[in-house]
C-alpha positions as CSV (number, residue, x, y, z in Angstrom):
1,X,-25.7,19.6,-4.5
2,X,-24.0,16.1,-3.9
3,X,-20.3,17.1,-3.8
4,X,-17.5,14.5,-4.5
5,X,-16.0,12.0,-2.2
6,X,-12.5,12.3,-2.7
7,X,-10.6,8.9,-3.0
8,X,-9.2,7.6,1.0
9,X,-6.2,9.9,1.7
10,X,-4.1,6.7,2.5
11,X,-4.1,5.8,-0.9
12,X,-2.0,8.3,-1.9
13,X,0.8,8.3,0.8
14,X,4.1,7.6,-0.8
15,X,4.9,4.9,1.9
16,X,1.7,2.3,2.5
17,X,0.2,3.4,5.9
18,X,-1.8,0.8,8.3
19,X,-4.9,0.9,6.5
20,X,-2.6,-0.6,3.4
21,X,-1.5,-2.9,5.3
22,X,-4.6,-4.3,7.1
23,X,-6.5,-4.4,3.5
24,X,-3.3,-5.9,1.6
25,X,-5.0,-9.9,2.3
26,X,-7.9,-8.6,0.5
27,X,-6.2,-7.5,-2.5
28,X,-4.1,-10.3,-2.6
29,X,-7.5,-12.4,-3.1
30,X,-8.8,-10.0,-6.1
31,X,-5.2,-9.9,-7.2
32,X,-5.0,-13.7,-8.1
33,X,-8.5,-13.5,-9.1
34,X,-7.6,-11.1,-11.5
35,X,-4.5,-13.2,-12.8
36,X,-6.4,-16.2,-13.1
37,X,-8.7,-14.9,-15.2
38,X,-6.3,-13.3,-17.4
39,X,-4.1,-16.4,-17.5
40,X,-7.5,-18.8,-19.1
41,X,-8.7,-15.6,-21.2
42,X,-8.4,-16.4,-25.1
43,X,-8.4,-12.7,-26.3
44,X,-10.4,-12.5,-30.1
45,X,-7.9,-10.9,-32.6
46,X,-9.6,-8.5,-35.3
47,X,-8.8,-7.6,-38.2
48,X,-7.7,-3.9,-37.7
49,X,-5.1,-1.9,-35.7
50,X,-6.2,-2.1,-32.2
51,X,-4.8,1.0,-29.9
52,X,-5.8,0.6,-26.5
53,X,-5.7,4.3,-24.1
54,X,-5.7,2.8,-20.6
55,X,-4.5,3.3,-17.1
56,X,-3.3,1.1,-14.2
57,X,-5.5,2.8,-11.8
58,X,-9.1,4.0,-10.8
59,X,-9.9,7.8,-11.5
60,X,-9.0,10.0,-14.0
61,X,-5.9,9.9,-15.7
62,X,-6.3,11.5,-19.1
63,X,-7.0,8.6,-21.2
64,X,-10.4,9.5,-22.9
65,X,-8.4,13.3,-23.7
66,X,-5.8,10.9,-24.9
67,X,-8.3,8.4,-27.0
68,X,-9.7,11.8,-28.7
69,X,-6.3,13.1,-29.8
70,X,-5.0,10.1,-31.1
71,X,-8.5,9.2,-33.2
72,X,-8.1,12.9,-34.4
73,X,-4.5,12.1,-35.5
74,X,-6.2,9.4,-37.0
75,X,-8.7,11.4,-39.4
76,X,-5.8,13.9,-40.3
77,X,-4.0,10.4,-41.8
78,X,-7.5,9.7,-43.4
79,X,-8.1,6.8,-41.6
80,X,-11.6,6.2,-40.3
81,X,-11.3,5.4,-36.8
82,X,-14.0,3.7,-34.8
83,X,-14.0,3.5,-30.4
84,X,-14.7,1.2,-28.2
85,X,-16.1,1.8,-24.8
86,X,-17.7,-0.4,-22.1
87,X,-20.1,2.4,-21.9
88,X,-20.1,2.7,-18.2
89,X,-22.8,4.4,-16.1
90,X,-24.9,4.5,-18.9
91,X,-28.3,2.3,-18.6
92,X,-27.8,0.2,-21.9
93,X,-25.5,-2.7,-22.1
94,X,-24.8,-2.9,-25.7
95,X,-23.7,-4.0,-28.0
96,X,-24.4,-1.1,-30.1
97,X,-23.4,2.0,-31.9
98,X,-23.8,5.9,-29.9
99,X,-26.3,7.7,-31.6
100,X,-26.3,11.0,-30.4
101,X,-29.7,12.1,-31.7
102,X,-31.5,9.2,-30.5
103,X,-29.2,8.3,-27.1
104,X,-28.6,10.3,-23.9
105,X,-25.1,10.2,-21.9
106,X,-27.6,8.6,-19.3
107,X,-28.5,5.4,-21.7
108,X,-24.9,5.3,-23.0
109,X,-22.0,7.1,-20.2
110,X,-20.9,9.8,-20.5
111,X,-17.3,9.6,-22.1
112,X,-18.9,7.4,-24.8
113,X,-21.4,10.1,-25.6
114,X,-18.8,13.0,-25.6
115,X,-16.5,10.9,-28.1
116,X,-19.9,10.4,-30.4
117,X,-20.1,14.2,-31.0
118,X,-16.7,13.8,-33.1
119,X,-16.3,10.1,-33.9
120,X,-18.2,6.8,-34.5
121,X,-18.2,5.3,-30.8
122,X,-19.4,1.4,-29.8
123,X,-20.6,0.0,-26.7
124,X,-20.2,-3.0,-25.0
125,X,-18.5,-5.2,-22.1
126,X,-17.5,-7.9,-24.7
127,X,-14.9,-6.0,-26.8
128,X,-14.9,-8.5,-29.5
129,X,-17.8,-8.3,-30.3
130,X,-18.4,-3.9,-31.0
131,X,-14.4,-4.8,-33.0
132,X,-16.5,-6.9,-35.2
133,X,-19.5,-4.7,-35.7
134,X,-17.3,-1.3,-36.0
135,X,-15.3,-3.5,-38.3
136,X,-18.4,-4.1,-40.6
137,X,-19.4,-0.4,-40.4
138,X,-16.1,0.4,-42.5
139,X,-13.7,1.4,-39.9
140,X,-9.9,0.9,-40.7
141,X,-8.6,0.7,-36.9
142,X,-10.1,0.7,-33.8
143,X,-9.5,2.8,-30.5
144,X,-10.4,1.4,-27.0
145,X,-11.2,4.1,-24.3
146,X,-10.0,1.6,-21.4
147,X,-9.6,-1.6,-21.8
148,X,-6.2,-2.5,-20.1
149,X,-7.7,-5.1,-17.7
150,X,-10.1,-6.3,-20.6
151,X,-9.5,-9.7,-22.1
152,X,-12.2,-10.0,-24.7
153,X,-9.6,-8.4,-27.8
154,X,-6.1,-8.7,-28.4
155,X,-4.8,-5.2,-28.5
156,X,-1.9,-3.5,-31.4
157,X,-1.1,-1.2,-29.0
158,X,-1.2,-0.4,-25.4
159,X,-0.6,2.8,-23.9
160,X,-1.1,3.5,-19.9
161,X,-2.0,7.0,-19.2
162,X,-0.8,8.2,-15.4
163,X,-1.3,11.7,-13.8
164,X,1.8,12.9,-13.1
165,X,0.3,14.9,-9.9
166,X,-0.9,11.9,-8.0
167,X,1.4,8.8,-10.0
168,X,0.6,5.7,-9.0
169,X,-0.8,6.7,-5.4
170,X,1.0,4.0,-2.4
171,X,1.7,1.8,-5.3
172,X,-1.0,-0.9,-3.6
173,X,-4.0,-2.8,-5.6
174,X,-7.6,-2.2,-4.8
175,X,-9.0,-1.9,-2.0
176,X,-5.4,-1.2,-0.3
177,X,-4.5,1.0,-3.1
178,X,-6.1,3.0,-6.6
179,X,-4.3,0.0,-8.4
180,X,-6.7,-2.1,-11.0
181,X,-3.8,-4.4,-11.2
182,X,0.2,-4.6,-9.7
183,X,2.2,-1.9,-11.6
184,X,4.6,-5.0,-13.0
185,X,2.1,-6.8,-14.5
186,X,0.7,-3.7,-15.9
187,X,3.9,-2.4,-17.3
188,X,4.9,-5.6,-18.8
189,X,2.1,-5.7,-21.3
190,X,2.6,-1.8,-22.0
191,X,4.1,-0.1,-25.4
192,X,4.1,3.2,-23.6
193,X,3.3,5.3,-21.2
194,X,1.9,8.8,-21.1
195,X,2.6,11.1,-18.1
196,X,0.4,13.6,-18.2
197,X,0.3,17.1,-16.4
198,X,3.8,18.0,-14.3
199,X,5.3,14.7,-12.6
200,X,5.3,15.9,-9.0
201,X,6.1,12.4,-8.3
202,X,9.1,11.5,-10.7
203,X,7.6,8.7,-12.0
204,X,9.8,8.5,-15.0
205,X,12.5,7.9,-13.1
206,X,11.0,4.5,-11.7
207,X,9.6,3.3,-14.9
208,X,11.8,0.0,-17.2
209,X,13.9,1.7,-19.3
210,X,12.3,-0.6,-22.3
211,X,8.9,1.6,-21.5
212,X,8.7,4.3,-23.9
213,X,7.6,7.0,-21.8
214,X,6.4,10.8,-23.0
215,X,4.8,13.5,-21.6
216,X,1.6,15.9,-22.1
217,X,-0.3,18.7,-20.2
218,X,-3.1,19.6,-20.5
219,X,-4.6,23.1,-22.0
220,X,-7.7,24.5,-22.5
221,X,-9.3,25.6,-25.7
222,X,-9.5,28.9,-27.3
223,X,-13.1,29.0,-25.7
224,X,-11.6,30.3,-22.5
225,X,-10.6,33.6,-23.9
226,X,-14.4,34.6,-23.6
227,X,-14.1,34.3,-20.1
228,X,-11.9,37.5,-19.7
229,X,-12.8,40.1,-17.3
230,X,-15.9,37.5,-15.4
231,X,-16.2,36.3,-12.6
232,X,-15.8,32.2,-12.9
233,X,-17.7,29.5,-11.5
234,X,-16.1,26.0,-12.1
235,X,-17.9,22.7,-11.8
236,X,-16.7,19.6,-12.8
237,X,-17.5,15.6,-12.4
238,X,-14.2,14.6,-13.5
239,X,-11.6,11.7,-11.5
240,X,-9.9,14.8,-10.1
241,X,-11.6,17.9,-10.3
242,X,-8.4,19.9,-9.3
243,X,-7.2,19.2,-12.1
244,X,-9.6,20.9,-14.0
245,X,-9.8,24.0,-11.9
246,X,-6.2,23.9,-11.7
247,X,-6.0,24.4,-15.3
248,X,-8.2,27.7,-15.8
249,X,-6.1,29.2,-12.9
250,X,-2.9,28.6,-15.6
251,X,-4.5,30.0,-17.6
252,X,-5.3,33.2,-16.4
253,X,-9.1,32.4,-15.3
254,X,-9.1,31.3,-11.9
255,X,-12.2,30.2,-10.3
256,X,-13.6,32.8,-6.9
257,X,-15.5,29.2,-6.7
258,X,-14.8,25.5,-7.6
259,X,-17.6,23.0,-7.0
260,X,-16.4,19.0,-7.5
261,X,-18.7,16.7,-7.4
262,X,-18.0,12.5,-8.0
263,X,-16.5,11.6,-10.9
264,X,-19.5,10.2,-13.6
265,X,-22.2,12.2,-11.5
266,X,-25.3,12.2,-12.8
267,X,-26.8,15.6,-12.3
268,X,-30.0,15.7,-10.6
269,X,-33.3,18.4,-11.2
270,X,-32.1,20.0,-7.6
271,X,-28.2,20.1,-8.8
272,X,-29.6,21.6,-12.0
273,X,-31.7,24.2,-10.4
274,X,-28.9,25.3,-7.9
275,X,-26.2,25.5,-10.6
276,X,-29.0,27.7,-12.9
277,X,-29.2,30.2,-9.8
278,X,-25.4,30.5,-9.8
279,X,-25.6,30.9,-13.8
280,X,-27.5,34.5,-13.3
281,X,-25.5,35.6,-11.2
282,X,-24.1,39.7,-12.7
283,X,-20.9,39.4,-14.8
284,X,-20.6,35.4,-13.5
285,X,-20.0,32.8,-16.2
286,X,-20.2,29.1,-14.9
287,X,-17.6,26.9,-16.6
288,X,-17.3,23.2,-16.9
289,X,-15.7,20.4,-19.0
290,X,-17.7,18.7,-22.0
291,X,-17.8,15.1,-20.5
292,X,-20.5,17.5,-17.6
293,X,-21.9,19.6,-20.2
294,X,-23.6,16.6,-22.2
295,X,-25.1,15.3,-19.2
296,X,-27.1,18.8,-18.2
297,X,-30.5,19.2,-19.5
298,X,-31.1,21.5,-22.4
299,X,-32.5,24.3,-20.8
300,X,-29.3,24.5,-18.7
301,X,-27.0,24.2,-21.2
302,X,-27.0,27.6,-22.6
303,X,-26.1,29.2,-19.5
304,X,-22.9,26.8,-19.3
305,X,-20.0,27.5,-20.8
306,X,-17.7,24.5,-21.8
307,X,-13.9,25.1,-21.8
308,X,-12.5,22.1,-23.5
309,X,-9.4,20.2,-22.8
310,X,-6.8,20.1,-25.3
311,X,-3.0,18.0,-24.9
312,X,0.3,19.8,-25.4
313,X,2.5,17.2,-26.2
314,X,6.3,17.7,-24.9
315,X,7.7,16.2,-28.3
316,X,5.2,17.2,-30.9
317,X,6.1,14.5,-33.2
318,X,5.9,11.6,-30.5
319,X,1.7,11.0,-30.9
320,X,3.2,10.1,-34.7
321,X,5.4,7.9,-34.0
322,X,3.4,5.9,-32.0
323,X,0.7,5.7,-34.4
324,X,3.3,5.2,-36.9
325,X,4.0,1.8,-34.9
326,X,0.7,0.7,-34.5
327,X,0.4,0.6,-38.5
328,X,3.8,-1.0,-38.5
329,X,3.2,-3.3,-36.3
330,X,0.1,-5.1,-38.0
């Protein structure tokens, strides 16, 4: 099995190190690259809410978790809410709508094809464009899955997700940091931003007090209770995979094995076969998230259990109020 390649060590050190340092000119270049072609962009505006779930760096920060609470939220209010993804590391390009009876997560990504089981989801670089076409398909606001960088749609909204274990890493732009973009210019186009998971790093503490910043951890569902008394294997192609295995172990099913592998991996015939051995092994049950378990090919699938991940908001009213103010706002 191809196991993950964790992110460089160097990137998470609270004070840059050399290696910063000595890649700092080239960010610098894809920094004003980046600003320039923000600065000419002329954003489309649509006619619906726009709430954009994004983060400020690479890696998993909770934002598609936070993209399917919210457009749940959304339902409950009877509102029909469409997504928009870029749809990345699937094979098509888009523009088009996730079908999950006639696409794979291999033709569409992964997190767009997860969403689909639950909510209309659109693909496509151009972001203007899927608005228009999820506009026409009856939605009444639109969620963007990413999209922070993207200058193709003026957004209602915009809400950074961060992990509160890792923050904002050396605080450096790619390749010198896990920054897409500098944390100012990030934070000055941001409504809010969501910590999620304990803030090891205090990050509140450093953000503008005119950032509305809340909190979330996350849980797993109910589905972990069948897990009791077995021995767990965990697998997981997530943006931190700790995170993931650090979660059963809270909840009282810690895994005697945890297997990471990179984050979008596409799961080979050999990973499949290997993982399938582990599957039969007496009293085992092999766990892993949903965004894994819809790229596994049927015959694997039933011998998989998926332990979804839930949010537990600090302030249970505060995913309200913000969608309160992206209706007020319009």
């Amino acid at each position: 099995m191809r196991l993950k390649l964790s992110p460089p060590a160097f990137w998470q050190k609270t004070v840059p190190g050399w290696q910063a340092r000595a890649l700092k000119p080239v960010s610098l270049v894809f920094d004003t690259v980046g600003f320039v072609r923000a600065s000419r962009a002329r954003p489309a505006t649509a006619s619906l809410p726009v709430l954009c779930c994004g983060n400020l760096s690479v890696g998993g920060t909770g934002k598609t978790i936070l993209v399917r609470d919210l457009a749940a939220r959304l339902v409950a209010r009877d509102e029909r809410p469409h997504i928009l993804s870029r749809g990345y590391g699937g094979r098509l390009k888009g523009p088009l709508r996730v079908d999950v009876h006639h696409h794979t997560a291999q033709d569409v990504g992964d997190e767009p094809f997860m969403l689909a089981q639950d909510f209309p989801v659109w693909i496509g670089g151009n972001r203007a464009e899927t608005a228009q076409l999820a506009t026409e398909a009856g939605a009444t606001c639109l969620v963007m899955d990413d999209g922070l960088q993207n200058t193709t749609l003026r957004q209602t909204m915009r809400l950074v997700t961060v992990d509160g274990a890792v923050g904002l890493g050396n605080g450096q732009t790619l390749p010198a940091g896990p920054l897409r973009e500098p944390v100012s210019r990030g934070l000055m186009r941001a409504d809010g931003v969501i910590i999620i998971g304990r803030d090891d790093v205090n990050l509140s503490t450093l953000l503008p007090p005119s950032i509305t910043a809340l909190t979330a951890r996350l849980i797993p569902s109910a589905a972990i209770r069948r897990l009791q008394g077995k021995q767990i294997i965990a697998f997981a192609g997530i943006g931190r995979p700790s995170k993931f295995f650090d979660m059963l172990r809270e909840a009282g099913a810690p895994p005697m094995r945890s297997i990471a592998f990179d984050d979008h991996h596409a799961y080979t015939e050999r990973d499949c076969r290997r993982l399938s051995v582990l599957a039969r092994q007496p009293r085992t049950a092999l766990v892993t998230t949903r965004k894994d378990w819809v790229k596994l090919p049927v015959w694997l699938r039933d011998d998989v259990s998926v332990i979804d991940v839930e949010l537990l908001w600090a302030d249970p009213e505060a995913p309200e109020r913000l969608l309160d103010q992206l209706f007020a706002t319009v």
